[in-house]
C-alpha positions as CSV (number, residue, x, y, z in Angstrom):
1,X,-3.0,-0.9,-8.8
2,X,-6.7,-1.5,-9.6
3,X,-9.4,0.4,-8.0
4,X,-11.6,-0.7,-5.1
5,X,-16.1,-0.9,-5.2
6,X,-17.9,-0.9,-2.3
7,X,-20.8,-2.2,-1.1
8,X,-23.3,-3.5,1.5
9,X,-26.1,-5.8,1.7
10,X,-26.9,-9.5,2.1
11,X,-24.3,-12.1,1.0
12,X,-26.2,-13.2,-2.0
13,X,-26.0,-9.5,-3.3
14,X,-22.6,-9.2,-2.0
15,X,-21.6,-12.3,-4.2
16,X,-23.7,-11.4,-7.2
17,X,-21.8,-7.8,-7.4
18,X,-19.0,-9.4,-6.8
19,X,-19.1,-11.5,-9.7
20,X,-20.9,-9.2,-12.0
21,X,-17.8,-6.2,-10.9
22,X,-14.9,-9.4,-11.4
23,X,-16.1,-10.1,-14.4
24,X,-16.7,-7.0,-16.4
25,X,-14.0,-4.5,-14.5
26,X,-11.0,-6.8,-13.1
27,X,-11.5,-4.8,-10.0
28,X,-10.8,-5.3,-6.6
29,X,-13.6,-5.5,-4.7
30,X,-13.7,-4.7,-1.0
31,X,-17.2,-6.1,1.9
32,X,-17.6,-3.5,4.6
33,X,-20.2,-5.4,6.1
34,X,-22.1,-2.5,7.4
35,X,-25.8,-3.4,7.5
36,X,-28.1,-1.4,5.7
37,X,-30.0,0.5,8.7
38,X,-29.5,4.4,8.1
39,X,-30.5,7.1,6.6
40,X,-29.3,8.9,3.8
41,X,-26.0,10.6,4.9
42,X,-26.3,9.7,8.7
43,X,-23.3,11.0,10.4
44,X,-22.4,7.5,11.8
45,X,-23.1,5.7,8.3
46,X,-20.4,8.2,7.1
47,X,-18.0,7.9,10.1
48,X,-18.0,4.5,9.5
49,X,-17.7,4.7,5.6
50,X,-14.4,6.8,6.1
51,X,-13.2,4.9,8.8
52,X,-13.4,1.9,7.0
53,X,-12.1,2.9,3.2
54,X,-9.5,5.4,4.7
55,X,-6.8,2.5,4.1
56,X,-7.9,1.5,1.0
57,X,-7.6,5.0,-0.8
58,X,-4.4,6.0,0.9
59,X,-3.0,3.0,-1.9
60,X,-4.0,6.1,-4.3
61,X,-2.6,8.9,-3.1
């Protein structure tokens, strides 16, 4: 199984990473769509962040 970046941010950056990560890695690459709108390690921002990759890293454990 191949591993998993995440990201946020407009869907030109979104597509550019995408590529750029495609490209050079072979990696899966998974949108959360969370817009960029909190601070550094805001509760909800990382609520959401765990909510949201919980069932992409259960594939590794």
């Amino acid at each position: 199984m191949g591993r998993f970046n995440f990201c946020d941010g407009e869907k030109a950056q979104r597509n550019n990473y995408r590529e750029i990560l495609i490209n050079l890695f072979q990696k899966k690459m998974v949108v959360l769509d969370i817009v960029d709108e909190y601070q550094y390690l805001d509760n909800e921002l990382i609520e959401m962040l765990t909510v949201s990759i919980e069932p992409y890293l259960k594939e590794f454990i």
